[in-house]
C-alpha positions in Angstrom: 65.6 129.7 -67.9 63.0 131.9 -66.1 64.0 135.5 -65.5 62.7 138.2 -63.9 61.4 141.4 -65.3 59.5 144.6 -64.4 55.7 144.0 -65.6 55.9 140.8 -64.0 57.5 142.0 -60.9 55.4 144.9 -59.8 52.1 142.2 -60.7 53.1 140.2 -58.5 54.6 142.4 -56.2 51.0 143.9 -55.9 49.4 140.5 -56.0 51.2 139.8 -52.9 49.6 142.9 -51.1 46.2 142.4 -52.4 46.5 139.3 -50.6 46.8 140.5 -47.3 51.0 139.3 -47.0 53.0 141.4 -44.8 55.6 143.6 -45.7 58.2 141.3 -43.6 57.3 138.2 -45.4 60.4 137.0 -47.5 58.4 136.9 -50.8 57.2 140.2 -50.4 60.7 141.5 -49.1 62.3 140.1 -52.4 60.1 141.3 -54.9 60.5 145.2 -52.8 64.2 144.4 -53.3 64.0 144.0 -57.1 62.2 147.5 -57.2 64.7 149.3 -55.1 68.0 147.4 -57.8 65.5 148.0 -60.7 64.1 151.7 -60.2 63.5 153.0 -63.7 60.7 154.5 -66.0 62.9 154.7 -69.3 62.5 151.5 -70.1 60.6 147.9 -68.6 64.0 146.3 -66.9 64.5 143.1 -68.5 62.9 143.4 -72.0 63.6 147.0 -72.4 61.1 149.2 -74.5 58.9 146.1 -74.9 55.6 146.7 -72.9 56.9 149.7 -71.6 53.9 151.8 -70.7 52.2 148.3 -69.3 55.2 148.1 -66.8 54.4 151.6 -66.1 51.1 151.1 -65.3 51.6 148.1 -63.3 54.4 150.3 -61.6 51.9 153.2 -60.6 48.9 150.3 -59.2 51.9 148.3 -56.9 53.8 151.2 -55.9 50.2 153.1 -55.0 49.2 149.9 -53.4 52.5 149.1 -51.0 51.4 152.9 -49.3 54.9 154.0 -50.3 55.4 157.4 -51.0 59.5 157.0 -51.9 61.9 154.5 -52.0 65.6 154.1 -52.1 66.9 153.5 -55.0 70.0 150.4 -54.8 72.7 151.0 -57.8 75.6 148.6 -57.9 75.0 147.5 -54.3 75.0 151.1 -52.8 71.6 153.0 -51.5 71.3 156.2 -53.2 72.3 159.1 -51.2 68.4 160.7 -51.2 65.0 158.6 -51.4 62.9 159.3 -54.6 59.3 160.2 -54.9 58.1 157.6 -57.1 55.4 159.7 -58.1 57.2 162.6 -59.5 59.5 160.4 -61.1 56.5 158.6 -62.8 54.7 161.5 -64.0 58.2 163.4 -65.4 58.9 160.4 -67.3 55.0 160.2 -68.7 55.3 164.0 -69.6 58.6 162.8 -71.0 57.3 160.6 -73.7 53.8 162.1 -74.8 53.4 163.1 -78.4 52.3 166.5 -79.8 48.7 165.4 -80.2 48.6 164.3 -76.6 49.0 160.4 -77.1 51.4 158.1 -75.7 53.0 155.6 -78.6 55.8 152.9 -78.5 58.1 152.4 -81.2 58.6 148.5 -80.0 55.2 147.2 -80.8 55.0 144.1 -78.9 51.7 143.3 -77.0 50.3 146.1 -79.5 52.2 149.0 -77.6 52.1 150.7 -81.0 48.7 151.2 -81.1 48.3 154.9 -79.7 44.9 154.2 -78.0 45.7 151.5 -76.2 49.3 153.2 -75.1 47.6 156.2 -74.0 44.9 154.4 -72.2 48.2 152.9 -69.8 49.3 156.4 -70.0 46.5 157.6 -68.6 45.8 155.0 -65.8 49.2 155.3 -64.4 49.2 158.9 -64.3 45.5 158.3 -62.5 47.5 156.2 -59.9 50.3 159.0 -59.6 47.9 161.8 -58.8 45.6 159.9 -56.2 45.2 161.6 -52.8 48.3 160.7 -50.6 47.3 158.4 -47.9 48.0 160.2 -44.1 51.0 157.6 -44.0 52.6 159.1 -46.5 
């Protein structure tokens, strides 16, 4: 059976804006839906800490790309009381996880997240995507 995750998700979540589809078509609607039900940066929802710091990397490009500044979060059906600034979030949870020398690791080494360089390289880019100027709709 085919399920969703949060890699996936955001990539095609941000496919879907690169291609020019409104923010009221149904497909794009759905996928923004996921986000708000699966708003995290501990851990890629649906496989856990496996390719975590790619999901946060393709988190940072979609989330820069949709022109969003903040979102509200959906737990258990109910909006949060406040929206979050996905940005802040993002880069708390980076600053979180870095190592004493700087680098970014992951203990679950699928797709080669145990190789510092290439963690800290998705590190990096999100954390690139986070700190980009705030568009004047924001």
């Amino acid at each position: 059976a085919l399920r969703s995750y949060g890699s996936m998700t955001y990539a095609g979540f941000k496919s879907m804006l690169f291609a020019g589809l409104a923010p009221e078509d149904a497909r794009v609607k759905a996928a923004w839906d996921w986000v708000r039900r699966n708003y995290r940066f501990d851990e890629n929802p649906g496989l856990g800490q496996q390719g975590r710091y790619y999901y946060l990397h393709a988190v940072a490009r979609a989330l820069f790309a949709s022109g969003e500044a903040t979102l509200v979060p959906v737990v258990d059906g109910t909006e949060a009381a406040a929206p979050r600034n996905w940005r802040n979030d993002l880069c708390d949870a980076l600053l979180a996880a870095q190592q004493a020398d700087g680098s970014w690791v992951n203990a679950a080494d699928r797709w080669q997240e145990g190789q510092p360089d290439l963690v800290t390289a998705y590190a990096l880019l999100a954390l690139e995507e986070a700190i980009k100027p705030v568009l004047a709709a924001e």
